[in-house]
N, C-alpha and C positions, 0 to 999 in steps of 0.2 A: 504494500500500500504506500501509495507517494505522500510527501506533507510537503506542505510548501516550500519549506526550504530547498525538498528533492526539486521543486518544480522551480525556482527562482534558478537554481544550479542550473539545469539545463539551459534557462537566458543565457546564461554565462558563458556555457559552453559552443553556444551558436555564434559568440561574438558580440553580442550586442550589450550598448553602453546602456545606461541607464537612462542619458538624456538623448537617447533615437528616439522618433515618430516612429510606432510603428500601426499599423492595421492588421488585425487576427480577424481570422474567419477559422469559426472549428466547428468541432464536434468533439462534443464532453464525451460520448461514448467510446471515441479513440484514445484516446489519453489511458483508457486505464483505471481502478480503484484510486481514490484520492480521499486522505482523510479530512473528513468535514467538504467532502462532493463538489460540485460548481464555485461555490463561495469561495472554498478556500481557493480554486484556479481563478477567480478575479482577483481575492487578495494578492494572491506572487505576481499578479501583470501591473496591479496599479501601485503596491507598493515599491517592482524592479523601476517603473518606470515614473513616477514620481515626479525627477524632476525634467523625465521627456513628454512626451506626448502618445499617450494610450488611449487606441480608438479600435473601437466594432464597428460592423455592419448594423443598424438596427430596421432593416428592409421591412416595409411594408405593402409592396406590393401584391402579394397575393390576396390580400382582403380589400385592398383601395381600388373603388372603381364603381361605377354608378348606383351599385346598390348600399356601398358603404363608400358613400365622397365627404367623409370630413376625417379628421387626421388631426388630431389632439395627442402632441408630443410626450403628455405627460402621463395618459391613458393607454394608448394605442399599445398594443404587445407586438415587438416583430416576432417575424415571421421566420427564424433565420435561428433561433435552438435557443439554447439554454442558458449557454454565457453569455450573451447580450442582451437575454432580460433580467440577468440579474445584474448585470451592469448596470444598464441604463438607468438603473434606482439606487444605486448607490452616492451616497454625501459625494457632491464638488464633481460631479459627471453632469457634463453639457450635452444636451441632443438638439442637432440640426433641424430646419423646419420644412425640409423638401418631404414633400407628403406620401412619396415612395420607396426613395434610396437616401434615407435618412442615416446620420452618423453617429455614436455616442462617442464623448471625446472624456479626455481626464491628464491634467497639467498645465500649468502654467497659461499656456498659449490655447485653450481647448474654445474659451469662448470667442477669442479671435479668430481663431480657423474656421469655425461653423458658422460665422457670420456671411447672413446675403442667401441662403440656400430658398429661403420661400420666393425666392423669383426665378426658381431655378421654373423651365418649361419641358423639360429632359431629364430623362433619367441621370445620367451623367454629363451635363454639358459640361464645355472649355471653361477654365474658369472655376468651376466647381468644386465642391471638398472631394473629388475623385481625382479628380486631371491634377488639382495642385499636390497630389502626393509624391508625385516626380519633382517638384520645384521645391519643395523640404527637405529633399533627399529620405523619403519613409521608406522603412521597408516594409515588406507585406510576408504575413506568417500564413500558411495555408496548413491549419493546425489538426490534421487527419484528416483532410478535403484535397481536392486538386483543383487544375485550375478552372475545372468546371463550376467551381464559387468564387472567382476570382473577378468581382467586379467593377476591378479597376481596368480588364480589358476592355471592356463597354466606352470606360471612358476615352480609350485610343480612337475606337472606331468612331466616336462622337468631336472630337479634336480635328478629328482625319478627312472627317463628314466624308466616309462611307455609306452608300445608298445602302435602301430596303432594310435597313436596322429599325426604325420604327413607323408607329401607327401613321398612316397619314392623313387622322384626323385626332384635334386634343382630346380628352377627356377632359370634364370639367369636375374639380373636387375644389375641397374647401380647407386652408389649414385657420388653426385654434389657435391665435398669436399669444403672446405671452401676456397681454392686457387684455383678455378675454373674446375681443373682437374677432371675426371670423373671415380672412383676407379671399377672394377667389383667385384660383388658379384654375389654367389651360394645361394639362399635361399631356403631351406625348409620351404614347410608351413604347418597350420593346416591342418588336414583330420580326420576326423573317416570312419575309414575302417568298421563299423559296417554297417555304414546307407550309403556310399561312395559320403558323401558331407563333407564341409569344416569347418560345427559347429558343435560344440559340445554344449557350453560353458551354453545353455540354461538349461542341467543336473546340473549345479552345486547351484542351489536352493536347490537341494536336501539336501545339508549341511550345509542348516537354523538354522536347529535346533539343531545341534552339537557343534555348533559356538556357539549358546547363553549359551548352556547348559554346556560348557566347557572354557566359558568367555573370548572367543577372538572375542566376536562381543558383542554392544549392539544397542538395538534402538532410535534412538535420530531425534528431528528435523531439519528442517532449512527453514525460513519460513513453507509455506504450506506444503514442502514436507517430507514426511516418509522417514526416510533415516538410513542408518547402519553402523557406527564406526565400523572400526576391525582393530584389534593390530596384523601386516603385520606375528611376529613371533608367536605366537600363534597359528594364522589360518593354517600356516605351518605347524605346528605340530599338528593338529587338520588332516589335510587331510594327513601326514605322517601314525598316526593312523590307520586312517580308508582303505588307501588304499594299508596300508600293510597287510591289515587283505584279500582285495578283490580288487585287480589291475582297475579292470572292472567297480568297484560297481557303481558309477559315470553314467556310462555311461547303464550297462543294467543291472539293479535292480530299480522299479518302486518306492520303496520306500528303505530307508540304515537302519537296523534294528535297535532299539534305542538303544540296551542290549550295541551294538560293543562300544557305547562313555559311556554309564550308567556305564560298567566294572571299576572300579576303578576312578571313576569320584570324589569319596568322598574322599579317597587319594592325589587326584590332587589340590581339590580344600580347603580342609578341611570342609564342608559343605555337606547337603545332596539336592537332587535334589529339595525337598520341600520348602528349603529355601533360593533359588537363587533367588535375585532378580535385582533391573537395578545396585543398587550399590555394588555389587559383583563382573562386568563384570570388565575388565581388574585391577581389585588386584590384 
């Protein structure tokens, strides 16, 4: 059974400072027995990180939408497990007011970084508490998930203004501002027009191995679970790469062919592919 300390140890062991941004998407069930359960795995993230900046997903997409259009930040339960609802209620945690892809934050900087999200029109638009995780330099923990939860991809494609990502009409909802007033919002949301559902995000495994191979990802524990560090600007530019080369490739190509990141891969990193190994990844 892990206790926090086992679990703060593992930060350590991934390399991270205490004052990094970082963003965790998980699942408590990977991790492992932990004593004193979820709670105690918020304790080790917001006490390691303190005096950094520690943020969830607090997604409420799956319930926001005409039959539930209003979005009260202090109410609303995401959508997205365990550790970010009990996050989100914990003393000195800030949550964003974007009525779908909401953030909860905790340090120093949390109520500056969430500021401006209720004008967001996008899931992830330019600009947004998504896209600026690259300009903090955050990294992002994929903490017994892959990058099929990883939705800071969304925000490249949105940056990139890659077509057929979403709705192409808004929905209209409603957030609960923090002086009780009720602001309207136009939201667009995801869509792939390919398959005419509202995921995608399940494609973006696909760039497993471009990520490692181009050292904006490595693979790292935390308790039981397999989990993958990525350095927020890197991965950015890892999928600026590849889907400048093929807008689509993401979404319909079965596999991304390996040449498109090998091209000049020994330039980028000084190294050949041979001799990448875990401590190579974010030099």
């Amino acid at each position: 059974m892990y206790t926090k300390q086992d679990l703060i140890q593992c930060l350590k062991d991934m390399g991270l400072k205490r004052t990094d941004a970082i963003m965790v998407h998980s699942s408590m069930k990977a991790i492992g027995e932990v004593e004193g359960g979820a709670d105690t795995v918020v304790d080790a993230f917001m006490e390691y990180f303190e005096e950094g900046l520690f943020m969830t997903p607090t997604h409420t997409w799956a319930q926001m939408g005409k039959s539930c259009d209003t979005f009260n930040p202090m109410t609303e339960p995401a959508c997205v497990g365990i550790i970010p609802n009990i996050f989100r209620q914990r003393d000195g945690v800030v949550r964003s007011l974007h009525p779908t892809h909401s953030i909860a934050a905790y340090g120093p900087e949390a109520i500056e970084y969430i500021k401006g999200e209720e004008n967001a029109t996008s899931p992830c638009p330019p600009g947004g508490c998504w896209d600026r995780l690259k300009d903090i330099g955050a990294k992002i923990l994929l903490l017994g998930v892959t990058h099929a939860k990883n939705t800071y991809i969304h925000s490249v494609d949105e940056v990139m203004s890659i077509p057929d990502r979403l709705t192409d009409e808004p929905t209209l909802m409603y957030i609960v501002m923090p002086d009780g007033s009720r602001k309207e919002v136009r939201m667009y949301r995801h869509f792939n027009r390919a398959t005419g559902t509202g995921s995608f995000s399940g494609n973006f495994d696909k760039l497993k191995q471009a990520f490692y191979d181009l050292g904006a990802a490595k693979p790292v524990k935390f308790g039981d679970a397999d989990c993958i560090l990525c350095d927020a600007k890197k991965v950015y530019d890892v999928c600026v790469k590849l889907l400048s080369i093929e807008e689509n490739c993401v979404i319909e190509r079965e596999v991304i062919p390996e040449e498109w990141w090998q091209c000049g891969k020994d330039e980028e990193k000084g190294i050949t592919g041979s001799q990448i190994t875990s401590d190579d990844l974010f030099a």
